[in-house]
C-alpha positions, 0 to 999 in steps of 0.5 A: 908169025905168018898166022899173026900177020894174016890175023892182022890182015883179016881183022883190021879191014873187018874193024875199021868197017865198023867204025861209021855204023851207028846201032839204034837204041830205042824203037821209033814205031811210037812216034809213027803210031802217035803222027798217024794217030794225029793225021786220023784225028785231024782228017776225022775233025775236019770232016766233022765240021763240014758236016751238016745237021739232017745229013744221012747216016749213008753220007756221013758213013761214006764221008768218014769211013768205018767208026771207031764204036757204033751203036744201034737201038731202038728208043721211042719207036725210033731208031737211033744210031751212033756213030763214034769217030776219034778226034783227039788224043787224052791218053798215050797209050794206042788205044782208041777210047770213047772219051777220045771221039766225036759221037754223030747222033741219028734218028731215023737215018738223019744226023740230030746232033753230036758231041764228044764222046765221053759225054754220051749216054744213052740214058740222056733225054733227047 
């Protein structure tokens, strides 16, 4: 009798604990991931737009930041750079893909034009 009592004594007060917790099923990372993913985009966008045509590539760099994708060649005798900065979301799934930026153009260091992403091709006549 003295062993069930004592049981009580220590169950009930561990039981009734437990009653206002909550466990949380599902996991929350996504919706940070998306409304960062967002902010990105937004801040990306509104940069963009304040950019003017024959700005440097070093402005431009340090007003936006790292790129999402880059290239560098040669065409016609003049250095083309591309720089591909993400500016809105077509696909759920966290990854950043071409088709999901602005691109910004340069020849010789000045800005020609830019576009989205998904259109840009290297074979374009410019």
């Amino acid at each position: 009798m003295k062993k069930s009592i004592l049981a009580l004594i220590v169950a009930a007060p561990l039981t009734l604990s437990l009653t206002g917790c909550v466990i949380a099923v599902g996991n929350d990372d996504d919706h940070n991931i998306s409304t960062d993913f967002e902010d990105r985009e937004y801040t990306n966008r509104k940069a963009i737009a304040r950019i003017s045509l024959n700005s440097s590539f070093a402005d431009v760099s340090n007003k936006l930041g790292v790129s999402d994708f880059n290239e560098t060649y040669e065409k016609e005798g003049n250095t083309i750079q591309v720089l591909f900065y993400r500016t809105n979301r077509i696909h759920k799934d966290g990854l950043t893909t071409r088709d999901e930026c602005t691109y910004l153009y340069f020849v010789n260091g000045a800005l020609s034009e830019t576009g989205r992403g998904g259109d840009f091709s290297r074979n374009v006549n410019r």
